[in-house]
NUVEXMAR-588308 format. One record per residue (C-alpha): residue in three letters; x, y, z. Coordinates in pm, whole numbers, padded with zeros to 5 digits, always signed. Example, Ala and Ser with C-alpha at 12.3 -4.5 7.8 and 13.67 -1.06 7.14 Angstrom:
! NUVEXMAR-588308
ALA+01230-00450+00780SER+01367-00106+00714
//
This chain:
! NUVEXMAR-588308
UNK-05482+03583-00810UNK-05423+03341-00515UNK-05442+03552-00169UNK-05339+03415+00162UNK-05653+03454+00425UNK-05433+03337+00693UNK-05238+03641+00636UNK-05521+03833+00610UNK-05658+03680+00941UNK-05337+03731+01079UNK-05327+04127+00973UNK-05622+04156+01219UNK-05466+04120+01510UNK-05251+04474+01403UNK-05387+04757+01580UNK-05358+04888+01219UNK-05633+04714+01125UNK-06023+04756+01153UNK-06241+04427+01100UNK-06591+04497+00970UNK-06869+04218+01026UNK-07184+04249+00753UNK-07394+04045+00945UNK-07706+04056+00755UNK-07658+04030+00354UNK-07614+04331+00168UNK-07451+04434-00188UNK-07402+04777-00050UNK-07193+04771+00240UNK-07090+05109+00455UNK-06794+05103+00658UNK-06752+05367+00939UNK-06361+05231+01063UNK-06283+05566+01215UNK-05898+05474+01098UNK-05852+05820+00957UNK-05708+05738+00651UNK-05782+05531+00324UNK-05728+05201+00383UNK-05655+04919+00156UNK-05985+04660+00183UNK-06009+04301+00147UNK-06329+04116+00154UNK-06447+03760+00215UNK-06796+03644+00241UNK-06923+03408+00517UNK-06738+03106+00361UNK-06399+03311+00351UNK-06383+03361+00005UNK-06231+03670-00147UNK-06501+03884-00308UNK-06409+04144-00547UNK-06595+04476-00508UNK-06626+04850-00577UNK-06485+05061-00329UNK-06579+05419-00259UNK-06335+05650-00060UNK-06664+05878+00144UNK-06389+06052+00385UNK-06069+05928+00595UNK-06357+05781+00823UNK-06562+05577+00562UNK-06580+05391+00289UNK-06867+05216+00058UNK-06803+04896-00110UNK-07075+04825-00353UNK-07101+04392-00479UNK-07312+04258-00773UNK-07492+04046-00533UNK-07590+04080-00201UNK-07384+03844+00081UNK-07274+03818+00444UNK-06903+03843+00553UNK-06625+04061+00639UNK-06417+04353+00555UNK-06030+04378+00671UNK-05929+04778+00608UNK-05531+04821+00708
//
């Protein structure tokens, strides 16, 4: 699967779109985007490389993406 991050970086200038920065390395990551709805997530770690998680619908407010390993990076919910 080849996905554009430009586009992806571009999508975050939408007011449709929440960014989410994991600053310090986790595999558990919870998102409180306040977007009420369930967004579609993309994630890159701190090299911007797509990473591949589980992700857990908690409400319209939040969601829980859970990795194998733990990692630094960002979150683009649309």
């Amino acid at each position: 699967c080849v996905v554009n991050l430009q586009t992806i970086v571009n999508a975050a200038n939408d007011a449709e779109t929440y960014v989410h920065h994991q600053s310090a390395a986790s595999n558990t990551w919870v998102i409180l985007h306040q977007m009420n709805k369930y967004p579609s997530v993309t994630v890159v770690d701190s090299g911007n490389t797509v990473v591949v998680g589980s992700v857990a619908y908690d409400s319209p407010n939040q969601v829980t993406i859970t990795f194998e390993a733990s990692f630094s990076g960002k979150a683009y919910l649309n």
